[in-house]
N, CA, C and O atoms as a printed pandas DataFrame, in Angstrom:
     atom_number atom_name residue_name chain_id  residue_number  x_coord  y_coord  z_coord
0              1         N          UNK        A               1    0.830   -1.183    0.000
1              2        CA          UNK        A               1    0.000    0.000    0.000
2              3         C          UNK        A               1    0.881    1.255    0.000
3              4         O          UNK        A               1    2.035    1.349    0.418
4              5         N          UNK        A               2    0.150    2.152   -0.523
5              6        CA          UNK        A               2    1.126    3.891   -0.746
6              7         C          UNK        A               2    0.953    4.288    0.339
7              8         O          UNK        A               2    0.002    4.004    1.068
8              9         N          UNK        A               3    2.099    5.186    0.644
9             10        CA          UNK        A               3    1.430    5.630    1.593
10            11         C          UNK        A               3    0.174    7.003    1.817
11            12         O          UNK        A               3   -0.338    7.452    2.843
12            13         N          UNK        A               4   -0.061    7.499   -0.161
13            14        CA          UNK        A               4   -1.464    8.164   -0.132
14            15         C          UNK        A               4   -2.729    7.307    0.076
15            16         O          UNK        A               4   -3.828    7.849    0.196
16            17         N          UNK        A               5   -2.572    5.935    0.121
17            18        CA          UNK        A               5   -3.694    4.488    0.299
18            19         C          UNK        A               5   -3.520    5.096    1.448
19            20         O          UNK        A               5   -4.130    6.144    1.659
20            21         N          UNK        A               6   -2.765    4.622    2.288
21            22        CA          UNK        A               6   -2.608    4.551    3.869
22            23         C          UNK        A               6   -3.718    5.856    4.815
23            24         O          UNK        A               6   -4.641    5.887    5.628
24            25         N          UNK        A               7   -2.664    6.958    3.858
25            26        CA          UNK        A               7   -3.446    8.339    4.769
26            27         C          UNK        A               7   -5.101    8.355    4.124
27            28         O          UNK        A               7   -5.969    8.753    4.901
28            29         N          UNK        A               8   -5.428    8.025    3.038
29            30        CA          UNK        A               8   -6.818    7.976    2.508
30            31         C          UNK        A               8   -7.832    6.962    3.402
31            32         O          UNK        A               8   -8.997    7.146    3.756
32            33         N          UNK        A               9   -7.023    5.941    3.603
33            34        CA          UNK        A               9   -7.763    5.071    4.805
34            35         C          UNK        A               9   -7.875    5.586    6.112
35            36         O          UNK        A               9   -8.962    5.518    6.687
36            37         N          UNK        A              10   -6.948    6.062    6.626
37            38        CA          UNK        A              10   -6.686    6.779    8.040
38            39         C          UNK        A              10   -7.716    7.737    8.347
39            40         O          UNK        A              10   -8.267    7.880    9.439
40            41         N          UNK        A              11   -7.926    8.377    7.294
41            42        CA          UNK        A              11   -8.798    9.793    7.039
42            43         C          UNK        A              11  -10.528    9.538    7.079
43            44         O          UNK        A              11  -11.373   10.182    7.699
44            45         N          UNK        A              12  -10.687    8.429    6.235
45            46        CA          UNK        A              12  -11.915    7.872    5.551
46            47         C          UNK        A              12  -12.573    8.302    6.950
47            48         O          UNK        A              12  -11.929    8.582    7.961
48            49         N          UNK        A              13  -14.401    8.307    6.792
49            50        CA          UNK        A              13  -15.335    8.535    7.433
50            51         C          UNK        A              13  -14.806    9.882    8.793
51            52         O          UNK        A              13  -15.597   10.055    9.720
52            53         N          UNK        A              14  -13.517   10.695    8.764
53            54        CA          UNK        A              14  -13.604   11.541    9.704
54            55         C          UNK        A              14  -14.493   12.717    9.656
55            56         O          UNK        A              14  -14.598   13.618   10.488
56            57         N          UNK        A              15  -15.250   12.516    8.296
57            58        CA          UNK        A              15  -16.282   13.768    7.882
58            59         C          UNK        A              15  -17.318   13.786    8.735
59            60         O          UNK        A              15  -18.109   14.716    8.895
60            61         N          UNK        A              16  -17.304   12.630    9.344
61            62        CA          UNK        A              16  -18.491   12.300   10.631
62            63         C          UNK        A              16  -17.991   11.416   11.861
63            64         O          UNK        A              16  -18.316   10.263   12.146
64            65         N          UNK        A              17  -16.976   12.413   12.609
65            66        CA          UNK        A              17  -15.992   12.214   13.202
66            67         C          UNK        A              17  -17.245   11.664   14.528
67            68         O          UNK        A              17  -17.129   10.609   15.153
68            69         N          UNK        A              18  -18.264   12.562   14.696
69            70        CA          UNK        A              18  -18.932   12.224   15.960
70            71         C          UNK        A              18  -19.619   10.905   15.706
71            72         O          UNK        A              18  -20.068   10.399   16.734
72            73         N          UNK        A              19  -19.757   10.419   14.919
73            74        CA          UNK        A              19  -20.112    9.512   14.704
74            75         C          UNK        A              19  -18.726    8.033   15.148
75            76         O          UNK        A              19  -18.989    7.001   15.766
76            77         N          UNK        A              20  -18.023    8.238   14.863
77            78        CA          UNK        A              20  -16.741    7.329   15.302
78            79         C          UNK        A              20  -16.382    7.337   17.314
79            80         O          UNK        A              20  -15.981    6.431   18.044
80            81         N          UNK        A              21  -16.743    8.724   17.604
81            82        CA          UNK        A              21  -16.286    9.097   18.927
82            83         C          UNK        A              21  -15.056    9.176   19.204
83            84         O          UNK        A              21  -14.142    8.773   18.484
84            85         N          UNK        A              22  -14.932    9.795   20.464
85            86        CA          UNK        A              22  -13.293   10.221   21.101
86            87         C          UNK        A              22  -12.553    9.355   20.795
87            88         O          UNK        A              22  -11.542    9.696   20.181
88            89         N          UNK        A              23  -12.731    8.110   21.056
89            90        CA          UNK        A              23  -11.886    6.844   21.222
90            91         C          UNK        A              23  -10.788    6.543   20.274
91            92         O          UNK        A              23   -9.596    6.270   20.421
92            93         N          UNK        A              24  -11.644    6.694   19.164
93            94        CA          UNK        A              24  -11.678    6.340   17.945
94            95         C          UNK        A              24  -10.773    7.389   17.098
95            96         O          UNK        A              24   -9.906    7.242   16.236
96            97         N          UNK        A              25  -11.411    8.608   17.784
97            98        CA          UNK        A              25  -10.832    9.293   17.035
98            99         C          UNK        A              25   -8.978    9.237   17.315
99           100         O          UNK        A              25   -8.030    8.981   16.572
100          101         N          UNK        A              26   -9.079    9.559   18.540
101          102        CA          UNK        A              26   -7.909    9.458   19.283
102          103         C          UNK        A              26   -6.575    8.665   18.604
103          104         O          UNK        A              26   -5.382    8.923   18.442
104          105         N          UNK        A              27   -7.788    7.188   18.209
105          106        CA          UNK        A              27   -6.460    6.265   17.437
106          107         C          UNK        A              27   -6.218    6.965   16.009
107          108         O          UNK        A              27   -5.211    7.026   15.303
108          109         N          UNK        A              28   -7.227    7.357   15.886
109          110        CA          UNK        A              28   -6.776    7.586   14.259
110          111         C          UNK        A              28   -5.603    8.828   14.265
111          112         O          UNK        A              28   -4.703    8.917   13.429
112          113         N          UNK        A              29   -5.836    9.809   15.457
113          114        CA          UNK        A              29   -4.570   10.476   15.371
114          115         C          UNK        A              29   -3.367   10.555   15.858
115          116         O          UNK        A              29   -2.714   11.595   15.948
116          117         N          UNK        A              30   -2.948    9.237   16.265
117          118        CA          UNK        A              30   -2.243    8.524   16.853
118          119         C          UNK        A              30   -1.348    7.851   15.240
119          120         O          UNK        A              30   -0.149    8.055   15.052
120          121         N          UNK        A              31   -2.301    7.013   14.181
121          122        CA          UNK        A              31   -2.044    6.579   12.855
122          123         C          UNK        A              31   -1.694    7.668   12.387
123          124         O          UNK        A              31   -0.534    7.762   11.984
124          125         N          UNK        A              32   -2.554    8.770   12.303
125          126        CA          UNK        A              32   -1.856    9.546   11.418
126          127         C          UNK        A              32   -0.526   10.458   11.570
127          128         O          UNK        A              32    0.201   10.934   10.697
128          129         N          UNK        A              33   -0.446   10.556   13.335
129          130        CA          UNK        A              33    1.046   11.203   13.213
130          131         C          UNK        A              33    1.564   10.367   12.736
131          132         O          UNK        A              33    1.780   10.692   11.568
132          133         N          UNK        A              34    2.044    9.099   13.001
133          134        CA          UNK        A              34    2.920    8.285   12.604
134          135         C          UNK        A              34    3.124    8.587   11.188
135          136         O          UNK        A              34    4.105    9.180   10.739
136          137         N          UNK        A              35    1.918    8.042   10.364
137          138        CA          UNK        A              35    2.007    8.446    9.095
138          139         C          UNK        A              35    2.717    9.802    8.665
139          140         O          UNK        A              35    3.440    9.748    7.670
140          141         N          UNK        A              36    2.590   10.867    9.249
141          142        CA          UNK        A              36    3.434   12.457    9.215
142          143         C          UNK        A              36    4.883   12.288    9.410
143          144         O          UNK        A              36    5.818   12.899    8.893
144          145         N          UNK        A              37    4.875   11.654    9.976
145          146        CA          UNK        A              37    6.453   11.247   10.625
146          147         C          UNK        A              37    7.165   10.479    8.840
147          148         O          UNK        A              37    8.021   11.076    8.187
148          149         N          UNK        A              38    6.629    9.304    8.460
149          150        CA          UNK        A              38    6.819    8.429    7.449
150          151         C          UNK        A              38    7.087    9.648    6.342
151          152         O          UNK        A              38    7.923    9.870    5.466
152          153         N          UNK        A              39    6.084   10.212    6.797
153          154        CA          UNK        A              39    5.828   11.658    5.260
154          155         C          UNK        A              39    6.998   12.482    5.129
155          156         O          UNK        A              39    7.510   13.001    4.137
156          157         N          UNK        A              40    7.335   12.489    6.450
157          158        CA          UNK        A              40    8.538   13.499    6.171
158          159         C          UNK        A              40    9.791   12.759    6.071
159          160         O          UNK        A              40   10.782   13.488    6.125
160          161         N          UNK        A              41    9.995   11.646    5.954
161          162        CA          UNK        A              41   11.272   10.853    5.801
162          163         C          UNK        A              41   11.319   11.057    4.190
163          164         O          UNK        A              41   12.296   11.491    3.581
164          165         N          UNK        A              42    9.773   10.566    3.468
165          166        CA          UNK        A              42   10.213   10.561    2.305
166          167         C          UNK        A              42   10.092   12.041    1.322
167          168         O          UNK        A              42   10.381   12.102    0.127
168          169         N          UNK        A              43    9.590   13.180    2.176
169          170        CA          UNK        A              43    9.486   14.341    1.783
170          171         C          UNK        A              43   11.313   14.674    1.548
171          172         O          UNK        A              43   11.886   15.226    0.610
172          173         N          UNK        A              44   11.799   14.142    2.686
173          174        CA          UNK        A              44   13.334   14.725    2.815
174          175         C          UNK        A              44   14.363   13.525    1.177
175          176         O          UNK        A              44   15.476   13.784    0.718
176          177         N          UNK        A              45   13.688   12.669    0.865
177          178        CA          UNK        A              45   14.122   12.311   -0.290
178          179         C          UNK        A              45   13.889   12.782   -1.287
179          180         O          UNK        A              45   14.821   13.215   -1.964
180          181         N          UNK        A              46   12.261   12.891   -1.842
181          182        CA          UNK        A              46   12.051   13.958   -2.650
182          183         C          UNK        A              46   12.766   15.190   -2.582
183          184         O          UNK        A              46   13.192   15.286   -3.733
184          185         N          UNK        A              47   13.055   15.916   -2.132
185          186        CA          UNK        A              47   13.544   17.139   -1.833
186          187         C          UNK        A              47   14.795   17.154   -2.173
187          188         O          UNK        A              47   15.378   18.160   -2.577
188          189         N          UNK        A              48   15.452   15.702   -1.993
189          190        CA          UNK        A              48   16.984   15.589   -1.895
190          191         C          UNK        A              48   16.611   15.462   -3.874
191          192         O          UNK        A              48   17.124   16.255   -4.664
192          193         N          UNK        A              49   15.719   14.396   -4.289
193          194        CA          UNK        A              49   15.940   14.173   -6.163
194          195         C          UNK        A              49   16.001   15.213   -6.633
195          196         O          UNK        A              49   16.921   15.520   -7.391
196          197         N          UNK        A              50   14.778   16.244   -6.216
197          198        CA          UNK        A              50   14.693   17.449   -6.576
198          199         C          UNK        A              50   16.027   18.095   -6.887
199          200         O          UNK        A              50   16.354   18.369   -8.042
200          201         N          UNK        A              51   16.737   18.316   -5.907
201          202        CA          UNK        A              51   17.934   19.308   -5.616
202          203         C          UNK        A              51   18.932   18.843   -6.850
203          204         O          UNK        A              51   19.343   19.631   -7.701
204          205         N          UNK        A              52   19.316   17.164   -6.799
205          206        CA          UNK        A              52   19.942   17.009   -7.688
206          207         C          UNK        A              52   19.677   17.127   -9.192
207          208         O          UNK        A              52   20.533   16.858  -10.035
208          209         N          UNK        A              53   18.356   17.574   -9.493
209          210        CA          UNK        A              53   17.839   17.608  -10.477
210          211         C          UNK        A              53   18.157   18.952  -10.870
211          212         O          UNK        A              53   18.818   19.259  -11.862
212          213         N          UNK        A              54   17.554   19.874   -9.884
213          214        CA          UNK        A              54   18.330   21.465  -10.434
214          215         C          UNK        A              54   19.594   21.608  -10.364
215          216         O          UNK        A              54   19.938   22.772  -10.565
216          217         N          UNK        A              55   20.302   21.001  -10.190
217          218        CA          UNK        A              55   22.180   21.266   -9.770
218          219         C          UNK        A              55   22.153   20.909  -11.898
219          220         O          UNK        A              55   22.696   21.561  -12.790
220          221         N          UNK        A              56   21.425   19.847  -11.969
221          222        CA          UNK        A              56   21.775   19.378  -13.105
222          223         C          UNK        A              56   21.559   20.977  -14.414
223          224         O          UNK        A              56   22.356   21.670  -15.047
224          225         N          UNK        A              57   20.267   20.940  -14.289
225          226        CA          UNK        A              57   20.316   22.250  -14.980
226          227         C          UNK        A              57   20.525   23.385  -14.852
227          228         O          UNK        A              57   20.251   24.177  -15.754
228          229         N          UNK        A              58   21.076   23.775  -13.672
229          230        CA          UNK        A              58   21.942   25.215  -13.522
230          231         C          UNK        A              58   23.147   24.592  -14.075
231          232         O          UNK        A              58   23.374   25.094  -15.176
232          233         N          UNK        A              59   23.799   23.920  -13.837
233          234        CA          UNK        A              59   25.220   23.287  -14.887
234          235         C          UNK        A              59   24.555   23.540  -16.652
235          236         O          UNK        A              59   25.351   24.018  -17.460
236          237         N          UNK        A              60   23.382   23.259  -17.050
237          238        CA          UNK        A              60   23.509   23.128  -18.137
238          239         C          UNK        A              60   22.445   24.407  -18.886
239          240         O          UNK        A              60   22.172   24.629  -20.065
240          241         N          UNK        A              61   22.089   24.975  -17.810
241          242        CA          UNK        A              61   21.226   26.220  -18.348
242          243         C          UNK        A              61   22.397   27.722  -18.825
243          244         O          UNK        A              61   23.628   27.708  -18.839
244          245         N          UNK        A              62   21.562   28.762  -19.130
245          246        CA          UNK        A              62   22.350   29.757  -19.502
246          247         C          UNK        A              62   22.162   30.726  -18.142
247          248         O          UNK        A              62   22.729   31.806  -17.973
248          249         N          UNK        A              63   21.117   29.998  -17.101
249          250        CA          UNK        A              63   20.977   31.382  -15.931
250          251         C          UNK        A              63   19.954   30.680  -15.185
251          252         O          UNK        A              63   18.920   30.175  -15.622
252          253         N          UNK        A              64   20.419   30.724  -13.914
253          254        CA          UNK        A              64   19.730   30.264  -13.133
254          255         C          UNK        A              64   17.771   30.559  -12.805
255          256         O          UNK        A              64   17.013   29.730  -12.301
256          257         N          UNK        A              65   17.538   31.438  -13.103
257          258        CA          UNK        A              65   16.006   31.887  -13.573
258          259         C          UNK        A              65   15.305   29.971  -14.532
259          260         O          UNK        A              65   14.525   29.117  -14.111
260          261         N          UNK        A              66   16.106   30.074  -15.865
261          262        CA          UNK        A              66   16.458   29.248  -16.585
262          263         C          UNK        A              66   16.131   27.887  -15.996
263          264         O          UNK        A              66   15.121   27.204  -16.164
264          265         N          UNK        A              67   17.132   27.666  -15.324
265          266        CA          UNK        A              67   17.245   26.354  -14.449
266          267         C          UNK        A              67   16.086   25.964  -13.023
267          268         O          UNK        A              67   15.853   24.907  -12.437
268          269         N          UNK        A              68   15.637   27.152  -12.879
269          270        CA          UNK        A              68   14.561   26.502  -11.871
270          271         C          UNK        A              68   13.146   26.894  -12.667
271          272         O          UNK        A              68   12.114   26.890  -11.996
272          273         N          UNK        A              69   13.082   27.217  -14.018
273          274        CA          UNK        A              69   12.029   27.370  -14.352
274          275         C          UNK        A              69   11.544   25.843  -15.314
275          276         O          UNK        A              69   10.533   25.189  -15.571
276          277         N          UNK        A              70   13.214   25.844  -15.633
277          278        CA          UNK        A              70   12.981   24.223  -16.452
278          279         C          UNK        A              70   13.105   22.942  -14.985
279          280         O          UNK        A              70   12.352   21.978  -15.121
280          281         N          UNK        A              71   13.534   22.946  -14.360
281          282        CA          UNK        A              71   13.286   22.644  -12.874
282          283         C          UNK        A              71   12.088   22.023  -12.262
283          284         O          UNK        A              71   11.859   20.874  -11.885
284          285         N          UNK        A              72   11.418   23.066  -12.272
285          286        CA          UNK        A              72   10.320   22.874  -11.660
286          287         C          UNK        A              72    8.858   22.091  -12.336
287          288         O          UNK        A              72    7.770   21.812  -11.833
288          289         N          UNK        A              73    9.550   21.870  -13.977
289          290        CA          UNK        A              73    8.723   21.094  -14.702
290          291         C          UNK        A              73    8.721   19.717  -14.991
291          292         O          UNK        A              73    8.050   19.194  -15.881
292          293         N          UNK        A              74    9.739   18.952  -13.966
293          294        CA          UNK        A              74   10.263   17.858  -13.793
294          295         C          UNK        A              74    8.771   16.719  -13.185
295          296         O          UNK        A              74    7.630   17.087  -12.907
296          297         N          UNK        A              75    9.190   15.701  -13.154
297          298        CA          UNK        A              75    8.170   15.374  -11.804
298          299         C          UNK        A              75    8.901   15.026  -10.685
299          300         O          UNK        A              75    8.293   14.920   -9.620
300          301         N          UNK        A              76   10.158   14.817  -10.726
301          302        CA          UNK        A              76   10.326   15.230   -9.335
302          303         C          UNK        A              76   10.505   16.557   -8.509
303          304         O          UNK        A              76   10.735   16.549   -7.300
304          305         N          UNK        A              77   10.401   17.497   -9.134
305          306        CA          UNK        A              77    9.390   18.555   -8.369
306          307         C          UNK        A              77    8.029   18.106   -8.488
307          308         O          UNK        A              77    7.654   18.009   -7.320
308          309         N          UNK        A              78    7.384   17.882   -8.999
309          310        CA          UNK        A              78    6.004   17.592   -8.946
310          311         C          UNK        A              78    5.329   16.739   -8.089
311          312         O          UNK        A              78    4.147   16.832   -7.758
312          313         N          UNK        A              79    6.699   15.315   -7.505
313          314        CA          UNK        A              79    6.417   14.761   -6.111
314          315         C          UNK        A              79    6.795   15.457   -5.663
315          316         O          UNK        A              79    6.025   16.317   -6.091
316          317         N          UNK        A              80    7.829   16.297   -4.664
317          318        CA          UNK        A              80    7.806   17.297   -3.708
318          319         C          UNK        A              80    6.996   18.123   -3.141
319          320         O          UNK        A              80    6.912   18.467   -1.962
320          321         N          UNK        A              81    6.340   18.452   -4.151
321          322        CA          UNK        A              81    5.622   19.543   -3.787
322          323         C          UNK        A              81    3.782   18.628   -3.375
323          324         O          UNK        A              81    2.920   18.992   -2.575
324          325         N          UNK        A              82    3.793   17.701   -4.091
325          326        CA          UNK        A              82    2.621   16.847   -3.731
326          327         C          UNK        A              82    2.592   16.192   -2.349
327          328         O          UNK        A              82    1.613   16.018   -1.624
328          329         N          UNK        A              83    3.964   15.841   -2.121
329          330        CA          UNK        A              83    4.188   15.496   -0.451
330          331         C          UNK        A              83    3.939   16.406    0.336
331          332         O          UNK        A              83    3.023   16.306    1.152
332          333         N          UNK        A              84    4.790   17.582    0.232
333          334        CA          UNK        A              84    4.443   19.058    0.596
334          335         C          UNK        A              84    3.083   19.348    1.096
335          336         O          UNK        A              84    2.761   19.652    2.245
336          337         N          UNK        A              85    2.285   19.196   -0.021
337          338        CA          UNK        A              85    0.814   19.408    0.477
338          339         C          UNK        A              85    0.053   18.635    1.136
339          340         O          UNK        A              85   -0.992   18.964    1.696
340          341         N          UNK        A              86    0.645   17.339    1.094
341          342        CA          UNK        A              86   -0.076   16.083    1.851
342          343         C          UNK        A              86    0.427   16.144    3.143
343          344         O          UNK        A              86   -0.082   15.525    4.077
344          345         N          UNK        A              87    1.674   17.061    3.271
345          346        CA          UNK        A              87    1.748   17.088    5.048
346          347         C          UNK        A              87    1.463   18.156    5.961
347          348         O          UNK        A              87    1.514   18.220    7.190
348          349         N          UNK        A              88    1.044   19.265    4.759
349          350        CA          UNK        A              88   -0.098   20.300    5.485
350          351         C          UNK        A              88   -1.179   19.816    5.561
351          352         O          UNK        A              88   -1.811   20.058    6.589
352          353         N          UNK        A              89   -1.827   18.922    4.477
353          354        CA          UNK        A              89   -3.290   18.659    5.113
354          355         C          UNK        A              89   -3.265   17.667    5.951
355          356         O          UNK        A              89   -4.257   17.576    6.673
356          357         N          UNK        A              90   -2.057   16.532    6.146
357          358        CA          UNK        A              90   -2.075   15.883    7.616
358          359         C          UNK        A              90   -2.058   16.890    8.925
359          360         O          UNK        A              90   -2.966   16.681    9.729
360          361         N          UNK        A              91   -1.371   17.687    9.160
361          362        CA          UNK        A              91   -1.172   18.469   10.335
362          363         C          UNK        A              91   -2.566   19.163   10.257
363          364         O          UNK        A              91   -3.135   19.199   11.349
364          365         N          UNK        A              92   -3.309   19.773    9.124
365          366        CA          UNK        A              92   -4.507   20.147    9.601
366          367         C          UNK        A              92   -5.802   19.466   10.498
367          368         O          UNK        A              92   -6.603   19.911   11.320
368          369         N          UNK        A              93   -5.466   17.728    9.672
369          370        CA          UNK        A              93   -6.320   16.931    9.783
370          371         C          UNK        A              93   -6.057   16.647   11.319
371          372         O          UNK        A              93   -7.089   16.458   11.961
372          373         N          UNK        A              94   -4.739   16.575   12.106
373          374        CA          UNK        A              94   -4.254   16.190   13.107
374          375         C          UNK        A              94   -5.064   17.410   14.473
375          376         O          UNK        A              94   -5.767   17.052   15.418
376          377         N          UNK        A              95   -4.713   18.610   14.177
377          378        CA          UNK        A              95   -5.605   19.669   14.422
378          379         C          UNK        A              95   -6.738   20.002   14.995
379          380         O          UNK        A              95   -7.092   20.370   16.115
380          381         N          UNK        A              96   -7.383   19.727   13.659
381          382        CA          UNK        A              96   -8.864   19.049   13.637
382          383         C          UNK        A              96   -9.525   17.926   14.384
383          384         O          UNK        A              96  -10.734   17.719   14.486
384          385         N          UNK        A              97   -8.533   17.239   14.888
385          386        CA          UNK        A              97   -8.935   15.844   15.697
386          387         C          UNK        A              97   -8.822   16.670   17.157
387          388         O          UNK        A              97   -9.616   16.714   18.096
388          389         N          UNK        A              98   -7.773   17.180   17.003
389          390        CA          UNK        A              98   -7.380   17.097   18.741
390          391         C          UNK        A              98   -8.220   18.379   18.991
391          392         O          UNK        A              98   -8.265   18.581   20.205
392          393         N          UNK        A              99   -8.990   19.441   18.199
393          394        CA          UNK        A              99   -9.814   20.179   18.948
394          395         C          UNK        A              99  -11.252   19.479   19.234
395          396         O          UNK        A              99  -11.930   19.897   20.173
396          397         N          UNK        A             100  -11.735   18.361   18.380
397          398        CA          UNK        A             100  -12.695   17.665   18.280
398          399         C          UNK        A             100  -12.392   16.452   20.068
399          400         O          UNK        A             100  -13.190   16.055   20.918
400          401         N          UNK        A             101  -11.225   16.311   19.941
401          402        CA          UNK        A             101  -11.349   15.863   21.273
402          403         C          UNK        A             101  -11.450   16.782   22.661
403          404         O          UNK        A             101  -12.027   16.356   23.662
404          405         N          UNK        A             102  -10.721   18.304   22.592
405          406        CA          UNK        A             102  -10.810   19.058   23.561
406          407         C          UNK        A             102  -12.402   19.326   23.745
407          408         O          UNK        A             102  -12.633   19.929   24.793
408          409         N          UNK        A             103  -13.810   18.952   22.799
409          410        CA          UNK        A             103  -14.589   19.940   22.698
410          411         C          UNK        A             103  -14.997   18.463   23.453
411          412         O          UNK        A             103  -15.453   18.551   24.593
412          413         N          UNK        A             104  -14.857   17.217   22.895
413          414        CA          UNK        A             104  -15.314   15.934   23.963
414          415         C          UNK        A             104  -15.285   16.090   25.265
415          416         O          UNK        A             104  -16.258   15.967   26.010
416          417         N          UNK        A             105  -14.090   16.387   25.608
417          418        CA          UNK        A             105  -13.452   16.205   27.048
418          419         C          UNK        A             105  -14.193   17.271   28.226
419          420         O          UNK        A             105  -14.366   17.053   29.425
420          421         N          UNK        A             106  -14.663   18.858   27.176
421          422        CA          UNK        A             106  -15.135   19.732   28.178
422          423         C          UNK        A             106  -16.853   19.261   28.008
423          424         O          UNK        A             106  -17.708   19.601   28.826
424          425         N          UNK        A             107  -16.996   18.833   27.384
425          426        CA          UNK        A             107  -18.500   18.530   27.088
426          427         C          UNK        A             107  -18.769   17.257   28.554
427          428         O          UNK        A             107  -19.785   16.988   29.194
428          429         N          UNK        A             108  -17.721   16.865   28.617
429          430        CA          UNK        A             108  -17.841   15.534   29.411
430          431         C          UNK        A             108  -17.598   15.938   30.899
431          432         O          UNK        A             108  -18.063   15.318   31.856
432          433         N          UNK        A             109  -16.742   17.152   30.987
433          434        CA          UNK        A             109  -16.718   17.900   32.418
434          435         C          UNK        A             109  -18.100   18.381   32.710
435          436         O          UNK        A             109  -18.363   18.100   33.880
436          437         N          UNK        A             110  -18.968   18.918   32.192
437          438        CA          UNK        A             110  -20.295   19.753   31.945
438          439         C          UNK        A             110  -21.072   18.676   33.173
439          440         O          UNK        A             110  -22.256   18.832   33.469
């Protein structure tokens, strides 16, 4: 499994988070740091192809403008930056859980 399978499963039904409950939720954001953690191991590889990819065409461009404009049309910029966004919307999603549990916890003091 990818690990966009992984976080797509992790995620699934949180649109009706009250419906799952604290518990539940709890684990899932428990999976998904982990998963954030995984994300950024391979964010830091992407990032690394990337780099070697522009070294390549600033060596072979006429100007660096040049080289990150032909650069950035690679796909490995195109994974980077897709990881990139998949680990802002994990940290949102992560967020999102743990105020959904603070709103449990005072509801449950009440």
């Amino acid at each position: 499994m990818t690990l966009r399978e992984l976080i797509k499963q992790e995620t699934s039904g949180l649109l009706e988070i009250e419906k799952l409950g604290p518990h539940i939720a709890a684990e899932r954001l428990v999976a998904l740091t982990s998963l954030l953690a995984t994300l950024g191991a391979e964010i830091a590889l992407k990032r690394a192809k990337y780099a070697e990819v522009r070294v390549n065409y600033l060596n072979t461009s006429k100007s660096a403008v040049e080289a990150k404009i032909r650069s950035e049309a690679t796909p490995e910029f195109n994974e980077w930056i897709e990881r990139e966004e998949m680990r802002k919307a994990l940290i949102e999603i992560g967020r999102s859980i743990k105020y959904y549990l603070r709103v449990c916890e005072d509801e449950m003091k009440l």
